[in-house]
N, C-alpha and C positions, 0 to 999 in steps of 0.2 A: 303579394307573393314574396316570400324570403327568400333571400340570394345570396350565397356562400360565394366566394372565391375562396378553391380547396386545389388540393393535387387530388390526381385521376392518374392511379398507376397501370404500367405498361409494360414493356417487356417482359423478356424468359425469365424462369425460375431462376434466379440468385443472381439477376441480372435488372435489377430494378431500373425502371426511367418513367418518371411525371410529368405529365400535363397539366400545366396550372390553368384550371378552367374554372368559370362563371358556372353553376348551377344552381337550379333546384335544392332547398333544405334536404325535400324528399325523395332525390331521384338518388339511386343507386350510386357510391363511392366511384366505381367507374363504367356506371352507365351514360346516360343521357344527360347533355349539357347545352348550355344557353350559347357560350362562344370558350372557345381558347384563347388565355390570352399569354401562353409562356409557354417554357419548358424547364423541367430540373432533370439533371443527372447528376445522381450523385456518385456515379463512378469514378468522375472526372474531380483531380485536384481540388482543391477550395480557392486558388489564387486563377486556377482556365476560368476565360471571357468565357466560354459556351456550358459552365457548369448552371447558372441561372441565365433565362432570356426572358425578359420582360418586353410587353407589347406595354410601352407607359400610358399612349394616350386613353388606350382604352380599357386599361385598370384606374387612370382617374375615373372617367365617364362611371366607370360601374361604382365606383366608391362614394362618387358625387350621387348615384342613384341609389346608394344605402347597403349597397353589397358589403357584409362582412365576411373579412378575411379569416381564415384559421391561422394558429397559433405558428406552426411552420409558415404561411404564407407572409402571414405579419413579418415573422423575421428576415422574409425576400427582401419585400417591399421597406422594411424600414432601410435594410441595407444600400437600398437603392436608393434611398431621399423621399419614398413617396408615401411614406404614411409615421410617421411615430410611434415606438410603439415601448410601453411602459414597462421598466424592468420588473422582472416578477422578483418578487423579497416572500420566502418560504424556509426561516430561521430552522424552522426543525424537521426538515427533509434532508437537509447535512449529516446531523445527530446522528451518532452510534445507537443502535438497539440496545435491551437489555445484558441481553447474553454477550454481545462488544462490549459493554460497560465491565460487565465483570470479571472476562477474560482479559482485558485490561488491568483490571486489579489484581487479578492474581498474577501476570506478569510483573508489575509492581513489585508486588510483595514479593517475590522470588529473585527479585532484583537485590531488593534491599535485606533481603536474608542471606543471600550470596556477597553481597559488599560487606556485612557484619561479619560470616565467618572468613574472610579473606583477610579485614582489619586482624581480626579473633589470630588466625595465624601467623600473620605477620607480626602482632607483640608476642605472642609466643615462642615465635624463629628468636626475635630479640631478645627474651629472657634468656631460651636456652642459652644461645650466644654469649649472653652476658656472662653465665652461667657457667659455660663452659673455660671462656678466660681466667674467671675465679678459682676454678679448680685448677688450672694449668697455671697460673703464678703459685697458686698453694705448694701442689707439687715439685714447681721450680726454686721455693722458699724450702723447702723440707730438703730438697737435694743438696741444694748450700747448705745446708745447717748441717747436714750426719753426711759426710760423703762413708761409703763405708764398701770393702770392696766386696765383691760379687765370686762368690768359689763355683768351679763350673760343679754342676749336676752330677752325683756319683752313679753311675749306671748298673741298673738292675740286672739281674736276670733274672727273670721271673719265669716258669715254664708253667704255662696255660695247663686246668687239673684235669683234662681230657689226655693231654699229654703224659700227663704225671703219671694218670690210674693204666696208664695202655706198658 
């Protein structure tokens, strides 16, 4: 007979709590079972004593009698010193999808489109700049050279031709 050490969940809806029991391969997830030898809640912190309880002597006995743990149970038990349990290495379960990859590239690329017209604007502010001093020492060089005086503006009277024709 194959014999699991599994969790056998319990409580209310959205109130989860495990019994780490010995069963049956084929008995129902949380039907009928061989012995209990724990409890999970994982309601409670990760650092509370009553978040895992392990009954030790008698998860060796069952382990010594070939009982395999499931993969959460492994991680009870190795926590607790009494089984080892081998780190799993799965390099491309990390990895971005396709559509991450690309979405990735085009933030990239909009990146360094936005860095190039910022550069772009920034020698431009500077030419104008430059630009603009050029032209103000020019005009500052022409002032010295002709000073020449300024007659004020002879003022018009001009009468607008709507006026004119009334």
């Amino acid at each position: 007979m194959a014999v699991k050490i599994r969790l056998a969940r319990g409580g209310a809806k959205k109130r989860p709590y495990y019994r780490i029991v010995v069963a049956d391969v084929r008995a129902p997830r949380d039907g009928r079972y061989i012995e209990k030898v724990g409890t999970h809640n994982p309601l409670l912190p990760k650092d509370h004593e009553d978040r895992v309880r392990l009954v030790e002597d008698r998860i060796k006995y069952w382990l010594s009698e070939g009982a395999q743990p499931t993969d959460r149970v492994a991680r009870f038990l190795d926590a607790a010193g009494l089984l080892k349990r081998e780190a799993r290495d799965n390099p491309n379960k990390g990895k971005p999808g396709a559509k991450a990859l690309e979405r990735v590239e085009e933030r990239k690329a909009k990146g360094e489109a936005a860095a190039e017209a910022a550069e772009a604007a920034k020698v431009a502010a500077a030419e104008a700049a430059a630009a603009a001093k050029v032209a103000e020492k020019e005009a500052a060089s022409a002032k010295e050279a002709a000073p020449t005086k300024e007659e004020p503006a002879a003022e018009t009277t001009e009468v607008p031709e709507e006026a004119a024709k009334a």
